[in-house]
C-alpha positions, -999 to +999 in steps of 0.1 A: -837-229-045-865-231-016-843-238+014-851-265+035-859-258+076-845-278+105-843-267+140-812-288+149-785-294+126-756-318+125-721-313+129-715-317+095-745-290+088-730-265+115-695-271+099-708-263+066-724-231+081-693-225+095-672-227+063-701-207+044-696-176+068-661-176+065-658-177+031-684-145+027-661-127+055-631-130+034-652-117+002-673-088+023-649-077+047-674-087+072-687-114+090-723-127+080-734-141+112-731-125+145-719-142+179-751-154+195-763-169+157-727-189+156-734-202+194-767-213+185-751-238+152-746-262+181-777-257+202-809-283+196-843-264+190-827-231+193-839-217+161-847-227+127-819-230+103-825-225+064-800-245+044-797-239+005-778-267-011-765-261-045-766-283-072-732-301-064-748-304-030-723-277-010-740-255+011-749-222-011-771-202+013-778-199+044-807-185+069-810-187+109-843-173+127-841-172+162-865-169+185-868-137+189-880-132+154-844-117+144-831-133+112-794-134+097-787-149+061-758-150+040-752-166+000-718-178-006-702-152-029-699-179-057-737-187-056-747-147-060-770-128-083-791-157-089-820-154-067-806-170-036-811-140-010-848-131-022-856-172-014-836-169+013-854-136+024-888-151+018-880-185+037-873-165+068-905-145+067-927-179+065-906-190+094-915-163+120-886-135+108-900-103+117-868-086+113-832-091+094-800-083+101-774-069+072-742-068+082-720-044+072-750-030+055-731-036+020-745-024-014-761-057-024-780-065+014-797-025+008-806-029-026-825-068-018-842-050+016-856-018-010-867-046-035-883-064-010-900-032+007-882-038+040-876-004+060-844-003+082-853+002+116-822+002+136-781+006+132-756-010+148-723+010+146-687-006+151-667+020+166-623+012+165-597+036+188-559+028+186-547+019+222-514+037+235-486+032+267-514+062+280-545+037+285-520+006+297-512+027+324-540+053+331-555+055+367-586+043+381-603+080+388-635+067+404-653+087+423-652+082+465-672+052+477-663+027+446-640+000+434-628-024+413-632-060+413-633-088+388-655-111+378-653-150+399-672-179+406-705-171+423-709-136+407-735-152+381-767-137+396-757-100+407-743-098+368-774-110+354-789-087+381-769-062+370-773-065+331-808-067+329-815-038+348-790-017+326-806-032+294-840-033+300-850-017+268-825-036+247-842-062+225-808-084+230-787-076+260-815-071+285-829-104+279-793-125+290-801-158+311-781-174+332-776-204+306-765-174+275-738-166+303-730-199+310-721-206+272-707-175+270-681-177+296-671-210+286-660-201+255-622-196+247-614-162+243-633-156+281-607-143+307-629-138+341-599-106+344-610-091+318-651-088+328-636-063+356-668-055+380-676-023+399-687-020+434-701-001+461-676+001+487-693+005+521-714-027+507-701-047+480-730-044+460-726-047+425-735-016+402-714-022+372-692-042+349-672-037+316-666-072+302-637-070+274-631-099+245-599-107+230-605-129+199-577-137+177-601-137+148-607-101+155-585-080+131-596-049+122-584-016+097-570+012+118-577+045+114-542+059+103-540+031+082-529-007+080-547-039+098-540-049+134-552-073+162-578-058+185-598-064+218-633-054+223-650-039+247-680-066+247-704-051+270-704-015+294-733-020+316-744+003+351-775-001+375-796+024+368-793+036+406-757+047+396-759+067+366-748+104+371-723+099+398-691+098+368-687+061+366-688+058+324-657+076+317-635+053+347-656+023+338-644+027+301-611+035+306-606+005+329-614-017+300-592+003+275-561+002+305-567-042+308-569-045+265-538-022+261-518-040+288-520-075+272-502-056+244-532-051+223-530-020+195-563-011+188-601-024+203-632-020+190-667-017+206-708-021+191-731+006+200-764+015+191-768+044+169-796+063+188-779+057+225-763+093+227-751+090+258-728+061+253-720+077+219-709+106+235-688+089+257-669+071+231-663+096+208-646+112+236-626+084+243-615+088+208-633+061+189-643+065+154-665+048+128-657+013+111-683-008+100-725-001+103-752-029+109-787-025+097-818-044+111-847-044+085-882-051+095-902-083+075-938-082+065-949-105+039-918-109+013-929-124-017-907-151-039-886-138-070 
């Protein structure tokens, strides 16, 4: 059960990934592997993949350490509770992992990180509103001197411009380059409408954006109860020359009014769980709690 490292894999090997993840998100309730790990399946030298091959040959675990020393893994729920995730754990260590994502944070991810002495370090909470005929047709309410826009051809550099300097302290976000946007914005769910753009209007300077997702994978529990398509809001991001003049709350709401006029009935969002200020603004917006992500920090994590 010692999984064996490649940095690229086949299409066969990515499709196997693929099929892995999917079939712990129907058991869990939550996808294993985030986004950017899922875009990197298909990317040469990107990371290093750990692949676990049972002994019928299917995949049975899986491991991806990226170069930023983040980790994700996932066991198929057949091949559980027999030692996988500790290999799997210790694998990613020896390869560079300095920390490891558990999404969802279930039962069984807590209990292998307190085994293994890992101490969480941050959280990751997915936050879900229901969207009304209210946010389809709310007004703009930005204060004087702004305006909205939408993202086109030739906006690459301001919003990288842009991003950066609103997430310079994030250990993901703030490190976007123009080829992660490129990748991004060719995939299928992108709608260049719905990453809608703030700007100064004497100049036409960029200052902000609120980029919005609609994947038709994304179904999610509502809060009153039952399971319903829902959009995200992706990314909320303003220049830090901007902050205090009122732009979160319009900025927000723009998103919201774009999700709920494609007919959408609920969205979700990711937020840091120490970033008060955009907490604050959501739970005003009326967003509530629906999933949590841990990150847990590797040291040396022995073999069981």
């Amino acid at each position: 059960m010692i999984p064996t490292p490649v940095t690229t894999l086949t299409q066969a090997q990515a499709a196997d990934v693929r099929a892995l993840a999917a079939a712990a998100a129907r058991h869990d309730g939550v996808p294993p592997l985030s986004e950017a790990y899922l875009l990197r399946l298909d990317q040469p030298n990107a990371a290093t993949h750990l692949l676990d091959r049972g002994a019928s040959g299917g995949l049975a675990a899986y491991g991806q350490v990226a170069a930023d020393g983040a980790a994700e893994l996932v066991v198929h729920p057949d091949a559980r509770r027999a030692g996988r995730g500790g290999g799997l754990l210790a694998a990613a260590a020896e390869h560079g992992a300095r920390a490891v994502w558990a999404h969802g944070d279930l039962p069984a991810a807590r209990a292998l990180a307190e085994r293994s002495g890992l101490p969480p370090t941050r959280l990751l909470l997915k936050l879900v509103r229901e969207l009304t005929p209210a946010d389809a047709s709310a007004a703009d309410a930005l204060p004087d001197g702004f305006v909205f826009d939408h993202f086109r051809s030739g906006d690459e550099a301001d919003w990288l411009r842009v991003n950066a300097a609103a997430f310079a302290a994030h250990p993901e976000q703030g490190r976007v380059t123009r080829a992660d946007l490129d990748r991004l914005t060719e995939q299928p769910w992108f709608d260049p409408k719905g990453l809608i753009l703030l700007r100064a209007k004497a100049t036409g300077d960029l200052v902000g954006f609120h980029w919005t997702k609609i994947d038709p994978a994304e179904i999610v529990a509502l809060p009153a109860g039952g399971r319903a398509p829902a959009g995200e809001v992706y990314v909320v991001g303003l220049a830090p020359e901007v902050h205090g003049r009122g732009l979160a709350g319009p900025l927000t709401r723009a998103g919201l009014r774009h999700l709920a006029a494609r007919g959408l009935p609920a969205v979700v969002l990711y937020v840091e769980s120490d970033n008060l200020p955009a907490l604050a603004t959501y739970r005003k917006a009326g967003f509530t709690d629906l999933e949590r992500h841990a990150s847990y920090a590797v040291g040396t994590v022995e073999r069981t």
